[in-house]
Wavefront OBJ file of the C-alpha trace (Angstrom):
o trace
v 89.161 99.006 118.456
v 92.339 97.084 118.996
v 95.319 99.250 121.365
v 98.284 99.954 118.859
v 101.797 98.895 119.775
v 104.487 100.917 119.908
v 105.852 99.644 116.200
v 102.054 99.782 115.063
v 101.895 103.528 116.553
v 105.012 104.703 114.689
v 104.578 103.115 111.634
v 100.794 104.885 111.947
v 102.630 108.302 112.114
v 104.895 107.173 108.923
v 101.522 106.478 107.103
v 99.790 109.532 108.109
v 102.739 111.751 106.966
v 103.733 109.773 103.927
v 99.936 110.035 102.763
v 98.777 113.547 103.858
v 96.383 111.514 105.260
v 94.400 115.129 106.638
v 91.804 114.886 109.501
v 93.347 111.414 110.443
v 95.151 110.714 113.707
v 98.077 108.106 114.016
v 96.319 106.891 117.348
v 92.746 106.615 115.940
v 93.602 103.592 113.175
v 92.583 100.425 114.333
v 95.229 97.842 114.103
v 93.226 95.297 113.275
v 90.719 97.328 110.210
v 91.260 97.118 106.699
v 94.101 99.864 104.705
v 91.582 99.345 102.054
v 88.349 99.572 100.679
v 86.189 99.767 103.916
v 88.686 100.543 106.103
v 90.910 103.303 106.081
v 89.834 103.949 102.073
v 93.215 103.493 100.958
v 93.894 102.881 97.049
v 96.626 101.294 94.944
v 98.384 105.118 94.515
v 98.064 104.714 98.369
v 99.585 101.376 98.415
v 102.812 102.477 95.997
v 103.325 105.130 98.075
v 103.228 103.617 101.526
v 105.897 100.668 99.984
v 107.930 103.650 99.098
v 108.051 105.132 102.647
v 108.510 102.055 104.105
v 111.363 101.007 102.049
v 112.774 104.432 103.010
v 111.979 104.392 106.647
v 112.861 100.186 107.529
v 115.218 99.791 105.305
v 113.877 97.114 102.632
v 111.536 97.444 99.568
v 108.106 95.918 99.603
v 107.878 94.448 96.278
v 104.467 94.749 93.846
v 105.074 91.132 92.571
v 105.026 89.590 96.056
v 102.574 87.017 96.109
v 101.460 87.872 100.311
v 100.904 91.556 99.619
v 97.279 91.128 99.977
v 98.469 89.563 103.372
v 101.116 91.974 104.473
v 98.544 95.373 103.064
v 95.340 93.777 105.221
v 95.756 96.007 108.157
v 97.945 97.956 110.371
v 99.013 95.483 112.513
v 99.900 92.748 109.298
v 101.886 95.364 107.691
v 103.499 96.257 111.254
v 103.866 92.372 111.289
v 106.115 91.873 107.967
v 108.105 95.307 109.193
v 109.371 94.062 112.183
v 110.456 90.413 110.296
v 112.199 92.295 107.648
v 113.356 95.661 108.474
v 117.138 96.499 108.339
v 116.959 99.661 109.836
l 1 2 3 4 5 6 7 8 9 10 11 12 13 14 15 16 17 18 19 20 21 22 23 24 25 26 27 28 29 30 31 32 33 34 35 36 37 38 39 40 41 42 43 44 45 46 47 48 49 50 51 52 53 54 55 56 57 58 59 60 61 62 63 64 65 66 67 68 69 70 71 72 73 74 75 76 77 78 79 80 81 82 83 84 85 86 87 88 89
C-alpha cells in the first residue's frame, strides 16, 4: 500500500464521513486501489454522493456528464488529483 498525502488523507476522512463508510479507517485506503468494484466496493449511489460532498467541501461540482470521470473516480489519489486542480475552497 501506497503512504497517503496530506490532501489524500483528508479527503479520505471526507469520504469516510460522507459515506458512513463503518469499520473503514481514513488511513487504511490505499491511494493507489480502485473506489470501485474490487477496491473499496463503492457503487454509483456511492459515486453521487461523494460528488456531492466534494462539491460541498472544495468548492466545485463534479459533473455526471464529464467525459474523465472514470479517470478522476479510479482511486484515491486520481480523485485527490482533480481536487487539488480544481478546488475553490
Amino acid at each position: 500500500m501506497s503512504e497517503q498525502t496530506a490532501s489524500e488523507r483528508a479527503l479520505a476522512e471526507l469520504l469516510v464521513d460522507s459515506l458512513n463508510l463503518e469499520g473503514v479507517s481514513p488511513d487504511a485506503i490505499d491511494p493507489e486501489a480502485a473506489l470501485f468494484g474490487t477496491g473499496l466496493g463503492l457503487d454509483s449511489i456511492d459515486a453521487l454522493e461523494l460528488a456531492l460532498a466534494v462539491g460541498k467541501h472544495y468548492g466545485f461540482q463534479l459533473r455526471s456528464d464529464n467525459e474523465e470521470n472514470r479517470r478522476v473516480f479510479a482511486s484515491l489519489r486520481s480523485l485527490s488529483t482533480h481536487i487539488e486542480q480544481h478546488r475553490t475552497a
